[in-house]
C-alpha positions in Angstrom: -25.4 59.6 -128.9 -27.1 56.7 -130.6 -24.1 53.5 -130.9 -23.8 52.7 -134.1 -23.5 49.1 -134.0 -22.2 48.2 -137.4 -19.4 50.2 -137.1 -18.5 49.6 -133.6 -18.7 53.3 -132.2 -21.1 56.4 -131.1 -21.7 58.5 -133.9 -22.0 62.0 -133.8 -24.7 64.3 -135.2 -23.5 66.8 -137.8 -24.3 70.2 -138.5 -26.7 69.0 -141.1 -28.8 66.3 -138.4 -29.0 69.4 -135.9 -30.5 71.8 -139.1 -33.2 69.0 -139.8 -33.5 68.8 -136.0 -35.1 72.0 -135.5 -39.1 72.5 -135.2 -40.7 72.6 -138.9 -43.4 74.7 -137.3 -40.9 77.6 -136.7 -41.8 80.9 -137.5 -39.4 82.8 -140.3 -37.7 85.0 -138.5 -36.4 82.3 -135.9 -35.7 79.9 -139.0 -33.7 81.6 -140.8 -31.9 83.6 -137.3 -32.5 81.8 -134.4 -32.0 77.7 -135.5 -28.9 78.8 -138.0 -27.2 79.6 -135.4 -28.7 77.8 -132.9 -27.7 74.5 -134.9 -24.1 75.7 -134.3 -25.0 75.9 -130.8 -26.7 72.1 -130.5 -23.8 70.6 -132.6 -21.7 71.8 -130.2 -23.0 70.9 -127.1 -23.4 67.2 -128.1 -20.0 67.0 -128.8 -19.7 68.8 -125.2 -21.9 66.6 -123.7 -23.9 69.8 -122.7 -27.9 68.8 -122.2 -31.0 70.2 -123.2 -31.8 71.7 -119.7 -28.5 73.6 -119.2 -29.1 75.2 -122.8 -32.5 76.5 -121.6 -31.3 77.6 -118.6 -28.6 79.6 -120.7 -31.1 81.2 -123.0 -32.7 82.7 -119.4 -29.3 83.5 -118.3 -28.2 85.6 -121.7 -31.2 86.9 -121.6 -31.3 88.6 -118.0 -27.9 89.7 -118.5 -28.5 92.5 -121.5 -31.4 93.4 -119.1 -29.0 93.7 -116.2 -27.1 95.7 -118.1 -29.1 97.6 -119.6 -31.1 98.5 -116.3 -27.4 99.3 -114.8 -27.5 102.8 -112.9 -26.0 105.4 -114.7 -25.7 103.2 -117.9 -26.9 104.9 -121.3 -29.7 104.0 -123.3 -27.3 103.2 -126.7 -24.6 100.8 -124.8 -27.5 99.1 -122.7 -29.9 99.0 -125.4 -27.0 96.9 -127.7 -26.5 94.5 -124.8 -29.9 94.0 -124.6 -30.4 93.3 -128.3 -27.1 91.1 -128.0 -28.4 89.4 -125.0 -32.1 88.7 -126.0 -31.0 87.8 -129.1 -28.5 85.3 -128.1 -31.3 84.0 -125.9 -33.8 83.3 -128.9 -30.8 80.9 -130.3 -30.3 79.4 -126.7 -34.0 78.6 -126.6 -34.1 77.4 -130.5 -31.0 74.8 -129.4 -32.4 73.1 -126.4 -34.8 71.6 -128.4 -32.3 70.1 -130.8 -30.2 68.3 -128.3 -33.3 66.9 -126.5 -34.6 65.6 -129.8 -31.0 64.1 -131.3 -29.9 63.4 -127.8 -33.1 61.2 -127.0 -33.4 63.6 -124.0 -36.9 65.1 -124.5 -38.7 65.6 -121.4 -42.2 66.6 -119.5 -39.8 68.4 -117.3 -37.7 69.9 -120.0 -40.9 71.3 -121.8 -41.7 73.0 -118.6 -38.9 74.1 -117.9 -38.6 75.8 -121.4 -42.1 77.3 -120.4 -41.2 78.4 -117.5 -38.1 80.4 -118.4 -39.4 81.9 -121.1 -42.3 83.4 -119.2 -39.5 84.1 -116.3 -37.7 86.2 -119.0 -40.4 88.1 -120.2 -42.1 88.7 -117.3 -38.2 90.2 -115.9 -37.8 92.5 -119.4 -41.0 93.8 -118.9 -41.2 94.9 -115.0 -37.4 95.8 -115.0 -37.0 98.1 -118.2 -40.7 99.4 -117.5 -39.6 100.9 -113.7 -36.3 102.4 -115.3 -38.4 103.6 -117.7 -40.4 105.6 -115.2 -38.1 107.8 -114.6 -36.9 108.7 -118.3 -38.9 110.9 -120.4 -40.9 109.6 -123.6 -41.3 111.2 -126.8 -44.8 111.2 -127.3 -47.2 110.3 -124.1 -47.7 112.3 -121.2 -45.5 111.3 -118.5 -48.6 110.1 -116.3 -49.2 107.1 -118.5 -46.4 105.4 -117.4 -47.4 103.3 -114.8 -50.5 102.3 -116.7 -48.2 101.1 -119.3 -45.8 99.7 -117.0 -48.8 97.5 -115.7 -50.1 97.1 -119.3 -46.8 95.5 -120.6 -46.9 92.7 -118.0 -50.1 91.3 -119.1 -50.9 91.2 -122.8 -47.8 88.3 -124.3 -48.2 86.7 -121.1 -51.5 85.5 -121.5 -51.1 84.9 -125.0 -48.6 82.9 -124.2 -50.4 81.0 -121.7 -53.3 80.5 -123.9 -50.7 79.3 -127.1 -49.5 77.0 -124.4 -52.7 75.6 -123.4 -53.9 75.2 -126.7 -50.8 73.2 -127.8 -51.3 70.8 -125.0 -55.1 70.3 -125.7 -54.1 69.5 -129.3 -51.6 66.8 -128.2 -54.7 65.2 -126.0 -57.4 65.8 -128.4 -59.2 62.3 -129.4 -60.5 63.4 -132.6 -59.2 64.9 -135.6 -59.7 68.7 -136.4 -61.8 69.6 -138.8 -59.6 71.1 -142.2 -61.3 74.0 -142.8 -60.9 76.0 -139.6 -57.4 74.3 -139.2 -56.4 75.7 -142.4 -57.5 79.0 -141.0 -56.0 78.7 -138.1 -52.5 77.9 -139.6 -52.4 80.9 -142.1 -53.8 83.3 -139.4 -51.3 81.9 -136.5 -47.9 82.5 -139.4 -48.8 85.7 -140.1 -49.6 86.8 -137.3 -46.9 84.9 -135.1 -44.3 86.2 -138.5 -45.1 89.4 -135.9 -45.0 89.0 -132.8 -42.5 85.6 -132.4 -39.8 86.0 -129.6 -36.8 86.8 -132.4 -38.8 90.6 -133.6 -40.3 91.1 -130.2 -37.4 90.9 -128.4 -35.5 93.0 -131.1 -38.2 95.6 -130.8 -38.0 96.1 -127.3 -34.1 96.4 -127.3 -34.3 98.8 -130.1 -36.8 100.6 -128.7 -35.2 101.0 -125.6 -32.3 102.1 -127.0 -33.7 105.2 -129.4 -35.8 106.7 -126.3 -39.1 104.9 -127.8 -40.0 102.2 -125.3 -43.2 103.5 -123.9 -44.7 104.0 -127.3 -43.4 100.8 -128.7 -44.3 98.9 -125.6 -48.2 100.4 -126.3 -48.4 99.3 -129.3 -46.9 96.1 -129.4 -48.9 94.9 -126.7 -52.1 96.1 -127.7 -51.1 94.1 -130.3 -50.7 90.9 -128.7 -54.0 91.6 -126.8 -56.0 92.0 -130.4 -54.2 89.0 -131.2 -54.7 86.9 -128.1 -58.7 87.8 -128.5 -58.5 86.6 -132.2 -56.8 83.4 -131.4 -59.5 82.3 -128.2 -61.9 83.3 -131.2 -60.6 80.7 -133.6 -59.9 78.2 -130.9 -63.5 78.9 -129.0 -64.5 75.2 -129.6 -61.3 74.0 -128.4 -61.7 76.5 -124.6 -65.1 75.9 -124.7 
């Protein structure tokens, strides 16, 4: 921690510090979820001496455990289903955490930022391939069986490249000389909060453990991801200039 010289010793962030730490660009859901409790989390772990990377890299863990178990032969669809939702869940307030120490911790980091990346896309990319081939061989409600490896294929692609392209655009923002112009920023901004209100990681990751465990995922794996492919076309529509 930062020494306080006037009083002789290190002083310690509180609860409140690690609240005001979080990102003010944060989506609802993850506001008023994921950085409550992930405050908790960071005031812990600077009193632990935990860092910013070993929080990311337990956001990744927590989260392939619930799919672990959830993909568990012979486990049921309602007990894996909860420790997925558990798990995933617990890794949005990981991943909303790291953040916090790196910021109040003076530990922020290129590598740290990748790293965050790079997990995140890890655990996606994991929850999708893993629960899609258990999924293979479980009936679904509404589609014909021989969709499912077309959607198994389909759920790898869509929120990874929007996230790639969220990514890319954030980092062309950060080395962008001039100032945007207001009026299409202003657009931008509503359009990316309600639409990110939608599909952040908090509800998507919710979705998919609660679809997984009511016998839906196929349907709700269509739809959200059709979803984020409307919305990934939207955004490189708004941000054309930017790509271009």
């Amino acid at each position: 921690m930062t020494p306080d010289s006037s009083r002789g010793h290190s002083r310690f962030p509180s609860l409140g510090d690690c609240w005001n730490a979080r990102s003010k660009n944060c989506f609802w859901v993850a506001d008023q979820f994921g950085y409550r409790i992930g405050s908790l989390i960071s005031w812990a772990a600077l009193r632990l001496g935990i860092g910013p990377n070993v929080l990311t890299m337990a956001a990744l863990s927590a989260g392939l455990a619930g799919v672990a178990v959830a993909c568990w032969p012979g486990m049921d669809r309602q007990t894996g289903g909860l420790a997925l939702l558990v798990g995933l869940l617990a890794s949005c307030c990981f991943d909303c955490s790291d953040g916090m120490v790196a910021r109040l911790s003076g530990r922020t980091s290129g590598f740290g930022h990748i790293l965050d990346k790079i997990c995140d896309l890890t655990l996606s990319l994991v929850l999708a391939g893993a629960l899609g081939v258990v999924a293979l061989n479980q009936p679904t409600r509404l589609l014909p069986d021989e969709w499912k490896p077309l959607l198994l294929v389909w759920t790898l692609l869509p929120k990874q490249v929007f996230s790639v392209v969220t990514w890319l655009r954030e980092g062309l923002d950060r080395k962008a000389a001039t100032k945007p112009d207001l009026t299409s920023r202003r657009t931008y901004e509503r359009s990316k909060r309600l639409l990110g209100n939608l599909t952040d990681d908090a509800p998507y990751r919710a979705g998919v453990a609660l679809s997984w465990m009511t016998g839906w995922y196929f349907e709700f794996s269509l739809i959200i991801h059709t979803v984020f492919a409307g919305i990934t076309v939207f955004y490189m529509y708004l941000n054309r200039k930017s790509f271009g």
